[in-house]
C-alpha positions, 0 to 999 in steps of 0.5 A, spaced: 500 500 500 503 506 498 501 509 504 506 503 507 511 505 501 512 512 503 514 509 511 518 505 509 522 510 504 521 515 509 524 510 516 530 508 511 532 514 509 532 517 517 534 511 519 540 511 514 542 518 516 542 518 524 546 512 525 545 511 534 539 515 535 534 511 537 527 514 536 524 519 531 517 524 532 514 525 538 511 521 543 505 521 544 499 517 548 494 512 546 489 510 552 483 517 549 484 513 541 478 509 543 474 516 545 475 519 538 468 519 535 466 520 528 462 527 526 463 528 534 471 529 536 473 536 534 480 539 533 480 543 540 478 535 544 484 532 539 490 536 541 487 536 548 488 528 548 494 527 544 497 533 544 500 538 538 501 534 532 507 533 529 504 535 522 498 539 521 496 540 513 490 544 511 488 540 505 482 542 500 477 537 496 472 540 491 468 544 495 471 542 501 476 544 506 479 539 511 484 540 517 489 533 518 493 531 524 499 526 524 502 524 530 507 519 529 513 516 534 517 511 531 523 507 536 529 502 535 528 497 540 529 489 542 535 486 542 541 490 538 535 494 535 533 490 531 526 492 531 523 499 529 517 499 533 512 505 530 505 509 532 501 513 528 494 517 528 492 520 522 486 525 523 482 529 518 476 534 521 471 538 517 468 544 519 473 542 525 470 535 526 472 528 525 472 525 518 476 520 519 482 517 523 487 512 522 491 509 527 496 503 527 501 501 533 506 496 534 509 498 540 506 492 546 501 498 550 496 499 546 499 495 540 493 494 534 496 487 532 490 483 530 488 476 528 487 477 521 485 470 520 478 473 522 476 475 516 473 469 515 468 470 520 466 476 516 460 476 512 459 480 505 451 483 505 451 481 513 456 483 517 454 489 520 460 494 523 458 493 530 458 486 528 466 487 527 467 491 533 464 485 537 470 481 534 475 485 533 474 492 538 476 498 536 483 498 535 484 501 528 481 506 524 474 509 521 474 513 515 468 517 513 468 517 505 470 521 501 476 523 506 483 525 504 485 519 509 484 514 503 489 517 499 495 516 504 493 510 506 490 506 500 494 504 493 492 507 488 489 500 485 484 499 491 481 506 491 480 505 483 476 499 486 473 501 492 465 499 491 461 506 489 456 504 494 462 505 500 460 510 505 464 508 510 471 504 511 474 500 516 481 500 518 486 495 521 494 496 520 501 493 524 507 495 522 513 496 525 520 495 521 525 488 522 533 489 520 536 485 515 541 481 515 547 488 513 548 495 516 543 500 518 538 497 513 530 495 516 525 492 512 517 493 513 513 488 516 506 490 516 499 486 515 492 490 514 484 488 513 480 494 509 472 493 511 468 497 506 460 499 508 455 501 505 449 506 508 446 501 512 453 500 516 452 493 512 460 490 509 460 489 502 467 488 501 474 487 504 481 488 503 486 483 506 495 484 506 500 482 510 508 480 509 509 479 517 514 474 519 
């Protein structure tokens, strides 16, 4: 997924270049992603929860304006750093409420890692969205469409093929970066579950991706 390229290109680069330095961004805490709620959370609570973003962007689509926050932390760890653990939220507000969130946590508190064999409980024209709360919870992200948030973390090849009748997406990312074999170079370990709804909040179809050990 290109938003997945775009880390891994920005984590090798940084991580390149800065040789011993542990830790890249601004931490940031977790436990108030479970409160966020889509059409409710403004920016004012946002930044009362999580603090000042790293990056703040002022984006416009057709007639429409939007404010986004990123927050991320990215920090080496594990035995001989060879593991970059990474958090992420992305928040996009719309007349200064939220749009959409997208949340991805590798770190053990608070981690976002899921069972992605659990799509196969999930019934296309069946499962509804609280139906994937019951069997997942409320670790990953809810994006209302259209959002600026599908362009940073769809591949382009998915956004062509999302259905027209898409009001809402679903979704679950992990990933953190795994060292290889020589020098300062890590590689990006990653798994994500896309769940696209229809109006009545009902699944109409699914995305799933991994490359995790």
């Amino acid at each position: 997924m290109r938003s997945y390229t775009v880390i891994f290109l920005m984590s090798l680069t940084f991580w390149g270049l800065i040789g011993c330095t542990s830790s890249y961004g601004v931490n940031f805490v977790t436990n108030n992603v479970a409160v966020l709620t889509i059409g409710k959370t403004t920016i004012k609570e946002a930044t009362e929860y999580f603090g000042d973003p790293l990056l703040k962007e002022s984006v416009s689509r057709d007639s429409t304006e939007s404010i986004v926050l990123t927050y991320r932390y990215d920090e080496k760890n594990h035995a001989f750093f060879e593991r970059i653990n990474k958090k992420r939220l992305e928040l996009e507000f719309v007349d200064s409420v939220l749009n959409a969130f997208v949340y991805s946590n590798s770190f053990d508190e608070d981690s976002t890692d899921f069972d992605s064999n659990i799509s196969s409980k999930l019934a296309i024209n069946k499962t509804t969205k609280e139906d994937v709360f019951r069997l997942m919870g409320r670790r990953g992200g809810d994006i209302r469409l259209p959002s600026e948030l599908v362009k940073s973390n769809l591949s382009e090849s998915i956004i062509k093929d999302m259905p027209t009748t898409a009001k809402e997406l679903l979704l679950y990312q992990y990933y953190y970066s795994k060292k290889v074999k020589f020098g300062e170079v890590y590689a990006l370990r990653y798994k994500s579950l896309l769940l696209f709804f229809d109006s009545n909040a009902t699944l109409i179809k699914t995305y799933k991706e991994s490359n995790t050990d």
